[in-house]
C-alpha positions in Angstrom: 208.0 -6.0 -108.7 211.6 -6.6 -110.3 212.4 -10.3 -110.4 215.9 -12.3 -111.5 216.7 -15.5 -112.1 220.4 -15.8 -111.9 222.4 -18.5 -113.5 220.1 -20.6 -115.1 219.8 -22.5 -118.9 217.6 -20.8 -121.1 216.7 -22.2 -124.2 218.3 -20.5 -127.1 216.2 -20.0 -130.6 218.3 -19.4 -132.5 221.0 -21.9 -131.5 218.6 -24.3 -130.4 220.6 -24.7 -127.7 221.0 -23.7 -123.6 222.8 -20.9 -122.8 223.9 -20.3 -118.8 222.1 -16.5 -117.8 220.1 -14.6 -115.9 217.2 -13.3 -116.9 215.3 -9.8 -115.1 211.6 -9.1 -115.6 208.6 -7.7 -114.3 205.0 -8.2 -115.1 205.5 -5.7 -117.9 207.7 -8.6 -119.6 211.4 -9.0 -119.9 213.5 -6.1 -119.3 217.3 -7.9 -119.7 218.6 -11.1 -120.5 222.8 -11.5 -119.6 225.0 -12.3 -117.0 225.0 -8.7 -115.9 221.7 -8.6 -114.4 223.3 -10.5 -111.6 224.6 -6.9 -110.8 221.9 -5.3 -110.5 219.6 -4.9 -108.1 216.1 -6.3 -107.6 212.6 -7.0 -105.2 213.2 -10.7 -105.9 215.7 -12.8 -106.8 215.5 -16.8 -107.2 218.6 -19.4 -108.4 218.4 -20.8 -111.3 221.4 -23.2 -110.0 220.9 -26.5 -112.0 217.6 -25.3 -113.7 216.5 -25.1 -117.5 213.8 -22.2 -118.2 212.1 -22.2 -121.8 209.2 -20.2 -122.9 206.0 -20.9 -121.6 204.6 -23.1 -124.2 201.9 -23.1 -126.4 199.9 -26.2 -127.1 197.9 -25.3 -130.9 195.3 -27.8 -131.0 192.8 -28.2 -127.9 189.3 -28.9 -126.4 188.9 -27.2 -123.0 185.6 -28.3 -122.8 186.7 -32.2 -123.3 188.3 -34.0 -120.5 189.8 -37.2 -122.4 186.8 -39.3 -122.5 186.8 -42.6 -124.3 183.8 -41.3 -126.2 183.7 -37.5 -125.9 181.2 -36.7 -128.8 178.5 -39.0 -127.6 179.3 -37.4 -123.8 179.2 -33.9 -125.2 175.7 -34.2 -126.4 174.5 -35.1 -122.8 176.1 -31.6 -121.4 174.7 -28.9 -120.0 176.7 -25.5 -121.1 177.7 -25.1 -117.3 179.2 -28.7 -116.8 181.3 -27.9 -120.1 182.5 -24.4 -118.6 183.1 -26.4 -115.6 185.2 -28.9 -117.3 187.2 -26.0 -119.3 188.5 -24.1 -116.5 189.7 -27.0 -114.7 191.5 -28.5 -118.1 193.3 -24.6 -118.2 194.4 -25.4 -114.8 196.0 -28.4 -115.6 197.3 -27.1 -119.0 198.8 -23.9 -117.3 200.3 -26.4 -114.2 202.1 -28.7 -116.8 203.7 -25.4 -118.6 201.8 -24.6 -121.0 201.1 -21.2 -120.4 199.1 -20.5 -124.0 196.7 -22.7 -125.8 194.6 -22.3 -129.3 191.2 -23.8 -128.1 189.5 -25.1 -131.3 186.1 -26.2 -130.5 184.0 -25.6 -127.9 180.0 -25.7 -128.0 178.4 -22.7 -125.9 181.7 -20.6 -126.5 182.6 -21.5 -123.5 186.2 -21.0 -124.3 185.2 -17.4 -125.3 183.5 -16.7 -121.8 186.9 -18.8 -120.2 189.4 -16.2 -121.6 187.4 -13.2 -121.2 187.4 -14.5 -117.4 191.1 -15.4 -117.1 191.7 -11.8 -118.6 189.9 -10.0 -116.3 191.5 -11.7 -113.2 188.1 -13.4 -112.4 190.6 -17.3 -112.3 194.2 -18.0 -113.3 194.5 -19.8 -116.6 196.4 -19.9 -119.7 196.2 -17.7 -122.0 193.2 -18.4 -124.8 192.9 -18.1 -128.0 189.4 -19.0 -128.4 187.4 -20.4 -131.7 184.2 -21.2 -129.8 181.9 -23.8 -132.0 183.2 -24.9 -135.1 181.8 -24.3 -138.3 180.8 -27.5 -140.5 178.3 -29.3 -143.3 175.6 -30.3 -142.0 176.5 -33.6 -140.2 180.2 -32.7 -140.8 182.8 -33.8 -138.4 182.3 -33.0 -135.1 178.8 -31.6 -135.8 177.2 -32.3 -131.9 179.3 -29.0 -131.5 179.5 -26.9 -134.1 177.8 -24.2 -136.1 176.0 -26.7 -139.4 176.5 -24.5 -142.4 176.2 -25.0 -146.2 177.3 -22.9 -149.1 179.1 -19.8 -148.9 176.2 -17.8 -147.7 175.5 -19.7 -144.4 179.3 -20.6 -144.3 180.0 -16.7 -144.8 177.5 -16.0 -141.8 178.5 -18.4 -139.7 182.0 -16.8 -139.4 181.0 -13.5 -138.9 178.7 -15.1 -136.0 181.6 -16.6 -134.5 183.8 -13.3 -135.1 180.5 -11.1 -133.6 180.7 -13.4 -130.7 184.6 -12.4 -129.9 186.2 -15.7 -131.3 190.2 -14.8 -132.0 190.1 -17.7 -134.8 187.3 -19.6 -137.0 187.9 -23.3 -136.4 186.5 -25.2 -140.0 185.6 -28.7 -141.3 187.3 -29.4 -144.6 187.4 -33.3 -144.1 185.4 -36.0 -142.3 187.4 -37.0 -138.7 188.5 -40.6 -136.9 186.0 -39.5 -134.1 182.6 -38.8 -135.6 180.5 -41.8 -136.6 180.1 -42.3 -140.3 182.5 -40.3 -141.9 185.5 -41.1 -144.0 189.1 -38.7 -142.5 189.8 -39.3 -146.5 186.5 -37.3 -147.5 186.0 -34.0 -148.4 183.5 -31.5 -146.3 183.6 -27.7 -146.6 184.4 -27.0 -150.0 187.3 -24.6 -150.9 184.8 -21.8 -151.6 183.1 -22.5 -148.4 186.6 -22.4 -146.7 187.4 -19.1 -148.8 184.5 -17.6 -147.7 185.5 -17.7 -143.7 189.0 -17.2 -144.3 188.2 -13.7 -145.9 185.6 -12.8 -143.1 188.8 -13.7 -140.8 191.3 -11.8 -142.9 189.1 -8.7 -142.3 188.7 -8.6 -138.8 192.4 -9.7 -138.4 192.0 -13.1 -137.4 193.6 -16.5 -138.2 191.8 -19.5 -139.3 192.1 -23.6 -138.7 191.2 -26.5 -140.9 190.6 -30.1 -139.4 191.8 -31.6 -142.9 192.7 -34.8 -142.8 192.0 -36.2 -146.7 194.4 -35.0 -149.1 191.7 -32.9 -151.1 190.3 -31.6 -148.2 193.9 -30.4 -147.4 194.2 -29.1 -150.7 191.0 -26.8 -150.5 192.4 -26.0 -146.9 195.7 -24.1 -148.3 194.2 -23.0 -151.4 191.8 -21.1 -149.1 194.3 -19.5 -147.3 194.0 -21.5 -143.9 196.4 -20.5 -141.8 196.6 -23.8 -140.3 196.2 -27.6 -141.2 195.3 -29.3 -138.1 196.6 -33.3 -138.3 197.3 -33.7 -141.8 197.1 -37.2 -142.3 197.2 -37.4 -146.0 200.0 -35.4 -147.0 201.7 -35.5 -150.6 204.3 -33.9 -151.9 202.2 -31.8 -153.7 200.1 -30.7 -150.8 204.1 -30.1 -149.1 204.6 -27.7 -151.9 201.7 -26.2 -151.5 201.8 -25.5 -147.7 205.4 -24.2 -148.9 204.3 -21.6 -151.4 201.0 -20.3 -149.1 202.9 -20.2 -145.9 200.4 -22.8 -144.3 200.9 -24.0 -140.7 201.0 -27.6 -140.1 199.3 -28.6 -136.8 200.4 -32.5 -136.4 198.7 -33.9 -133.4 200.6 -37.2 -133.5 198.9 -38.2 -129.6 195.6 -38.2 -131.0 195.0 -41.7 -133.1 198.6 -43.1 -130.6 195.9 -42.8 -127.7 193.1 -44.2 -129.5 195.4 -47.1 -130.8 197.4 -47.3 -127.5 193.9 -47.6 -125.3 191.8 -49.6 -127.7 188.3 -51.0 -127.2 188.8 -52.1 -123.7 188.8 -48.9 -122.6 185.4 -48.0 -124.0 186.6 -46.3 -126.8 184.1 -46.5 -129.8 185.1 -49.7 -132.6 184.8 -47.3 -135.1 187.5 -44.6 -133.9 190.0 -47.6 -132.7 189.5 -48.9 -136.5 190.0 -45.3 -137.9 192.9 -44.8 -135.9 195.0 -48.1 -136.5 194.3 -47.3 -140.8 195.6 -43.8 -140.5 198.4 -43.7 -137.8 201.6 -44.8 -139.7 200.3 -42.5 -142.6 200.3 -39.6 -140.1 203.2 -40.2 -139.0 205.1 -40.4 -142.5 203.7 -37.3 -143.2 204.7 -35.5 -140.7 208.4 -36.5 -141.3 208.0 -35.7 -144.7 206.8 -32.3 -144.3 209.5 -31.9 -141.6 211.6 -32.5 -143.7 210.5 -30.2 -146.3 210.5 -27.0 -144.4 207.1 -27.0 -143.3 206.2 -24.3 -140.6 204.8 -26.6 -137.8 203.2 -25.6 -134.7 203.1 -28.3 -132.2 199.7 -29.2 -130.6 198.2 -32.2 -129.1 194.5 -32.3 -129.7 193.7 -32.5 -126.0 190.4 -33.6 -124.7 190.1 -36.7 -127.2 190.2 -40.0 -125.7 192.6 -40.8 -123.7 194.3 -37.6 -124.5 194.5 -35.5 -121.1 195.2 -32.0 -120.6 198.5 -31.0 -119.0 200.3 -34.1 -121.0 201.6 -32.3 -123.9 205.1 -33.7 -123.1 204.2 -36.9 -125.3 203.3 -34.7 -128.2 207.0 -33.5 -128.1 208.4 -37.2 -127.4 206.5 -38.6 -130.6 207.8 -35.7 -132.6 211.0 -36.3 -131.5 210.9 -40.1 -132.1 209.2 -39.6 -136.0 212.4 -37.8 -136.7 212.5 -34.1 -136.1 215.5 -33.1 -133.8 214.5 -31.5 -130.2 215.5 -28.2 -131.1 213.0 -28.0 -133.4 210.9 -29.8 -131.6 210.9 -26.8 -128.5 210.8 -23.9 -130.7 207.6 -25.6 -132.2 206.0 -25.6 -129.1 207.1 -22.1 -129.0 208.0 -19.4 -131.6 206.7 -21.2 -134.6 203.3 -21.4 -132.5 203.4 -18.1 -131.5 204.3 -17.2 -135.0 201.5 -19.5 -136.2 198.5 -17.4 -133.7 200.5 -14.0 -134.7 201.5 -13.3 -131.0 205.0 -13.9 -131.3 205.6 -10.2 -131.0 204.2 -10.6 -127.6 205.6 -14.2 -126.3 206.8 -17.2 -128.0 210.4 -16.7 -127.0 212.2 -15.0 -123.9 213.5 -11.6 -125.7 213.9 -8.3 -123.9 210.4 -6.2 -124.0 208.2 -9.4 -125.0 206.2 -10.9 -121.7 207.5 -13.6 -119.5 206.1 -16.4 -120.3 208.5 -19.1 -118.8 209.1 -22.4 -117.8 211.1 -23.6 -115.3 212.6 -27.4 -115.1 214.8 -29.8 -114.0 216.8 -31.6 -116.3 217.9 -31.0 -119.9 215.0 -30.9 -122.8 217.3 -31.2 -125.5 218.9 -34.3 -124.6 215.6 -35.5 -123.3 211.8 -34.1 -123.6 210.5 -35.9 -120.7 212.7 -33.2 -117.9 209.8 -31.2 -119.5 207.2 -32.9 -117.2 209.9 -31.7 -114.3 208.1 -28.7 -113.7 209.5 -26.5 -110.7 207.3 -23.2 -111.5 205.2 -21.3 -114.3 205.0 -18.2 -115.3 203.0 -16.7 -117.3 203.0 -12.5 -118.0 205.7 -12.1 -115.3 203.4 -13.6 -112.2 204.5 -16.9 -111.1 201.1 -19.0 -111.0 202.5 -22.5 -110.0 205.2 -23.1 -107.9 206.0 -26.7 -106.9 206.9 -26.0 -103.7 209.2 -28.9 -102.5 212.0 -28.2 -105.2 211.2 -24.3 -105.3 214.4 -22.2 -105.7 212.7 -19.0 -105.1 214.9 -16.3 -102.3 213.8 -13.1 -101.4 215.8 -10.2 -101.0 
């Protein structure tokens, strides 16, 4: 079925700015974008009077199978496989209802983000669309260990990837530093090694995968890029030597500002652990100076949120954007990295990440203006996602049909 949209702001790439259009699709993606397609004729037609529509977007850094717990690790090893299944679907319907109509779902014991996409591709529930890691890889009582694959040296490293690859995972999700959230570990310390990393980013290269570091210490960041990661998720620790490296590789930066802002903002009265509020409150202004820095740089970065840690609820990935936004990078930029540059980033941008003739419509539809301020974001009217509209909020739907 043909659909338009006539007369409404999409969000420009390349001007980083909102240009008044139509736009005419079908499930098989975008067939025109231009103020002609109000000429033509169609099954469907809906006004975009006073509406802003930007490409679905992609949130890089999540945990379908964590709900925003004060203490998700120590809940996770309680779990049966079903109740985390249960909690992923129900954080993709949240994720997809906010917007975000892609996510890059780093971590999940079971695989149950494997078995979630495979079920959302074959029609069996609506969700985002997944790209799945499935359990991490780590050192034996590495980061985030209660639900990950333990591996040491290349050998087991080099297995445990091809495990995760055998199993369908679309990226391998490594360990190279210790984290705010696991018990007894330093974010400044090193974990994988760069060999070890090595190791699973050539078992990823040759299946034509992409890889992701949690790297938060600066020489665990460094063995992250040398390695040829495509990603560094949070990047606490950044130098200006680690900035020229990510430059010269091509690395992704994956900021998750929310994360440790939650964990600060919440605290110990809300039953999150001493040890991750302490953690937190050390490392947050350091984040946040490097992520300006690296902005500022040039550094290719993929917005994501790190959804599923305390406090940190799916379907909120506005407050990613606004603390991007206030640490200095201009809303433009913001939008297209929650967009292109993440699509870019998971090598689908030939299929969304930006709404171009012959790619699939992925859109979002607000109220309100996103450049002037990220919140109209959380003003969600309806959601697209391949062409079929899966939310609709009903009371301020513009839809027609003719």
């Amino acid at each position: 079925m043909k659909t338009k949209i006539e007369n409404i702001a999409l969000f420009d790439q390349m001007n980083q700015s909102l240009t008044q259009t139509s736009l005419l699709f079908d499930e098989t993606g975008i067939l025109d974008v231009g103020e002609h397609v109000n000429h033509q004729d169609t099954d469907h037609v809906i006004s975009g009077e006073g509406l802003t529509g930007v490409p679905g977007l992609i949130d890089s850094h999540v945990h379908l199978s964590m709900d925003g717990n004060p203490d998700p690790f120590r809940e996770r090893v309680e779990n049966l496989e079903a109740d985390d299944a249960y909690k992923a679907m129900r954080n993709a319907t949240k994720q997809l209802e906010s917007g975000v109509v892609t996510v890059r779902n780093v971590g999940s014991k079971y695989n149950v983000d494997i078995a979630l996409r495979n079920a959302i591709a074959k029609g069996l529930v609506d969700g985002p669309r997944i790209a799945a890691s499935g359990e991490p890889i780590v050192m034996t009582g590495g980061h985030a260990h209660s639900m990950a694959i333990e591996a040491d040296g290349v050998d087991e490293v080099r297995k445990a990837a091809r495990k995760q690859l055998k199993s369908g995972a679309d990226l391998l999700k490594l360990m190279a530093t210790g984290g705010v959230m696991t018990p007894g570990v330093d974010p400044n310390s090193p974990q994988l090694g760069e060999d070890e990393l090595r190791a699973a980013s050539v078992e990823a290269t040759h299946a034509g995968k992409i890889t992701a570091a949690h790297a938060q210490g600066i020489d665990g960041i460094k063995n992250t890029i040398r390695a040829g990661i495509t990603t560094v998720e949070h990047g606490i620790y950044l130098d200006d030597e680690a900035i020229e490296m990510m430059l010269e590789y091509g690395t992704y930066l994956v900021p998750t500002l929310v994360a440790p802002y939650n964990i600060v903002e919440h605290g110990l009265d809300a039953g999150i652990p001493e040890y991750a509020v302490e953690k937190s409150k050390r490392v947050m202004a350091r984040h946040q100076e490097s992520f300006y820095k690296a902005y500022q740089a040039g550094v290719k970065i993929a917005a994501g949120t790190d959804a599923g840690t305390p406090f940190n609820f799916h379907g909120k990935f506005v407050k990613e954007l606004e603390l991007m936004v206030d640490n200095g990078m201009s809303p433009g930029d913001v939008l297209r990295s929650a967009t292109l540059t993440a699509a870019q980033a998971m090598k689908i941008d030939a299929q969304t990440g930006s709404l171009e003739v012959g790619k699939a419509c992925d859109l979002l539809i607000v109220e309100g203006n996103p450049l002037e301020d990220m919140a109209s974001l959380r003003n969600v009217v309806a959601v697209y996602k391949e062409g079929q509209c899966l939310f609709n909020q009903k009371e301020s739907s513009p839809s027609r049909t003719t």
